[in-house]
N, C-alpha and C positions, 0 to 999 in steps of 0.2 A: 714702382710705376715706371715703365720706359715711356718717355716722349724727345720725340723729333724737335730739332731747331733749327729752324728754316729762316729765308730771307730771299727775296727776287734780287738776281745780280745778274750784271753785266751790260745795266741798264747804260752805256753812255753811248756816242757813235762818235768813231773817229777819235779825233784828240778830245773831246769831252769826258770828262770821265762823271759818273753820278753815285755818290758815297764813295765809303769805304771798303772795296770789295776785297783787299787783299786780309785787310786787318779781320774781317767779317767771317772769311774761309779758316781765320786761326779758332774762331769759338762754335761755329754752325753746324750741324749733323748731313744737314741739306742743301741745296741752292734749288731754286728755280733761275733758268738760267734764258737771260731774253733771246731770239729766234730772229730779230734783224726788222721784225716787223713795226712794234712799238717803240723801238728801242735794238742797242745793239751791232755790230758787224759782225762779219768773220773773221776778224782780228781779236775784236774783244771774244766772242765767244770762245774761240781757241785757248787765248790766256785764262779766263774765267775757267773752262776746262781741268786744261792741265794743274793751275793754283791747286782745284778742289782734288785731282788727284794726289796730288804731292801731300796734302793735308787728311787723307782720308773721307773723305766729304761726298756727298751722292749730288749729281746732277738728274735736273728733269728739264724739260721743254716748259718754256713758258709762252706760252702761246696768244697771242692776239691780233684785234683787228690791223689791217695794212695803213698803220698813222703814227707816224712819225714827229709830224709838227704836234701832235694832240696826246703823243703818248699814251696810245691806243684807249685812253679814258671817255673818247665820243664816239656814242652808235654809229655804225655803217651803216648804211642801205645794202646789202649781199644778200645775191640768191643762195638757196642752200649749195647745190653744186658748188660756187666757186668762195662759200665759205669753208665748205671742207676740203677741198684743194690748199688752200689756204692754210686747215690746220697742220695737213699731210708734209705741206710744205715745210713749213718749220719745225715740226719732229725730222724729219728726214736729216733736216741742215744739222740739229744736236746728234742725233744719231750718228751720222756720217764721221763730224768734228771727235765727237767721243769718243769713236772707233780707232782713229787713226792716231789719236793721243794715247791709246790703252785704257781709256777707260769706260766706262758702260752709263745709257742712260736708263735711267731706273724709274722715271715717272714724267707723268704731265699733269700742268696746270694749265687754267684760262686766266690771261687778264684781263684786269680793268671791265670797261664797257663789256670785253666777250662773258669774260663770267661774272658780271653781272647778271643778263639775259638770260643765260644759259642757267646761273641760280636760281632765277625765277619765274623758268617757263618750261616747262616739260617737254611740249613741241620741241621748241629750239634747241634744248638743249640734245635730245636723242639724237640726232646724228652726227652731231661734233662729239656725242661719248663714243659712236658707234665707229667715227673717222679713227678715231685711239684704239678700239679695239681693230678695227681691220690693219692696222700698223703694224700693231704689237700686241696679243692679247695676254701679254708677259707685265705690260706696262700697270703703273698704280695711277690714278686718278687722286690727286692732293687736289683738296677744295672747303673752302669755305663752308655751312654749313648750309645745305641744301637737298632735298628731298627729291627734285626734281634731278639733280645730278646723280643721286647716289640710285635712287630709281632706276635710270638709264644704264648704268655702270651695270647694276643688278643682272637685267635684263641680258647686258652683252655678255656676261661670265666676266667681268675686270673687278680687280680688287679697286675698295677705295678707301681712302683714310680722308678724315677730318680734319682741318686747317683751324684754328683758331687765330683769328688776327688780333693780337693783340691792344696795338692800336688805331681800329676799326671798330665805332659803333655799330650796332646793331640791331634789329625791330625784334618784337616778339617771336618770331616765327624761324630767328637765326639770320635772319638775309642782312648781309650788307646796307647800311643806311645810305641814300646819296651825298655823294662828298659836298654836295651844295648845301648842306644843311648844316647852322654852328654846332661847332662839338662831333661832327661826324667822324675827324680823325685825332686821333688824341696825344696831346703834343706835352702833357707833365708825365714826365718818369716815374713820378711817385704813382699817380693816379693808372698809369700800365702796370704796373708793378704788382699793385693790391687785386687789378683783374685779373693777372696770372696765379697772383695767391690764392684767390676764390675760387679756380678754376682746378686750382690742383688739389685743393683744401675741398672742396667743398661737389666739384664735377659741375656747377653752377656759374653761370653771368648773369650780368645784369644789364638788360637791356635799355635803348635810349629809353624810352618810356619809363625806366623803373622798375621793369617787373623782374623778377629770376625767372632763370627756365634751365632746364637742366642742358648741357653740354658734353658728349663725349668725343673730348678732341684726341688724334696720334700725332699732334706739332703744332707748334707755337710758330706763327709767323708775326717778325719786326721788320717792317720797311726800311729795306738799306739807303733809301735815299730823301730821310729824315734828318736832320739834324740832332744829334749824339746816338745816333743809332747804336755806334759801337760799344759806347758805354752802357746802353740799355739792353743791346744783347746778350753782355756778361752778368747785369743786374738779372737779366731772365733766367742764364742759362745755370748760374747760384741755386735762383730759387727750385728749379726744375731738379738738381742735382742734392738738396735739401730732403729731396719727398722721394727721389729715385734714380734714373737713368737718363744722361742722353743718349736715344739713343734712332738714327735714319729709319724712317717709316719701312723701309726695303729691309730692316732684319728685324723690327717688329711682329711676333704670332702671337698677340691675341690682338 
């Protein structure tokens, strides 16, 4: 079994720094890499870059709303026009930065609030998939579990791979739970640990409610700006290595 392991980095702005990106890029397959809007500069994204080059590591665009104080995690009000300006924008910036480091971007994700909406609306989500394919129709779509995304994806000719968040609950349906909700992000190592075991063990979660449903995920994402992330990404990337491969969604075939 090859699977990806991944982690949103780059997240800080300025001297802030949020986790541990350097230590993260020594265990990860992938990064999503923030785009300045939620999170991020052109400073950070450069270093965050070059790191993941030096480490062998794939960068994607991580794309979200223009909110900085909220960490793109609250809805905007955006028409469609200058929400996909918006995505254009910030693939351009990773693209550009990636270029000129030597190294390549390999994919896009949405966050927070953007892929949230976008997991769970088919409208909305069709032209922020359709912004990625007019970019780059070379680009992968990394996403959470969503039908209305992978739908879209379909439709434009873009490959997409499946995200599994590890500690992310989740409804029956796959979608994201809101973070407002107790137990939505899940903060025992043990208890992420045994979801990825299930996950590899068995192609199965188990949802907030309780139920199993089946899962086929191509990467494991841990929040790099959780507290022991680091530690829990090496717990993960064991277990992954246990059952099979780590191994970047970009040279994954099947």
């Amino acid at each position: 079994m090859d699977m990806d392991l991944n982690a949103d980095l780059g997240e800080g702005f300025g001297p802030w720094r949020m986790g541990d990106d350097d230590a993260l890029l020594g265990i990860l397959s992938s990064a999503n890499v923030a785009c300045g809007f939620h999170a991020g500069d052109p400073r950070i994204m450069d270093r965050t870059v070059r790191t993941a080059l030096d480490r062998g590591v794939d960068v994607g665009a991580h794309v979200g709303f223009p909110d900085l104080a909220g960490f793109g995690r609250r809805p905007l009000q955006m028409d469609t026009p200058e929400l996909v300006a918006a995505v254009i924008y910030q693939m351009g910036a990773l693209a550009g930065i990636a270029r000129a480091a030597g190294h390549r971007m390999t994919h896009t994700s949405f966050h927070g609030a953007l892929g949230n909406m976008a997991a769970a609306d088919a409208e909305f989500a069709a032209p922020l998939v359709r912004a990625v394919a007019d970019f780059d129709p070379a680009l992968t779509i990394s996403t959470s579990a969503s039908r209305a995304i992978e739908d879209a994806a379909e439709r434009c000719g873009l490959r997409v791979r499946t995200t599994f968040l590890a500690d992310r609950a989740c409804d029956d349906a796959g979608l994201l739970i809101s973070r407002k909700l107790p137990g939505s992000v899940i903060h025992d190592p043990e208890q992420v640990l045994t979801r990825v075991r299930q996950l590899l063990e068995e192609g199965t979660v188990t949802t907030y409610a309780g139920s199993r449903i089946p899962m086929r995920a191509h990467s494991i994402l841990v929040h790099g700006d959780t507290p022991g992330a680091v530690a829990l990404a090496r717990g993960v990337r064991k277990l992954v290595e246990a059952h099979g491969r780590v191994v970047p969604i970009s040279r994954q075939t099947a």
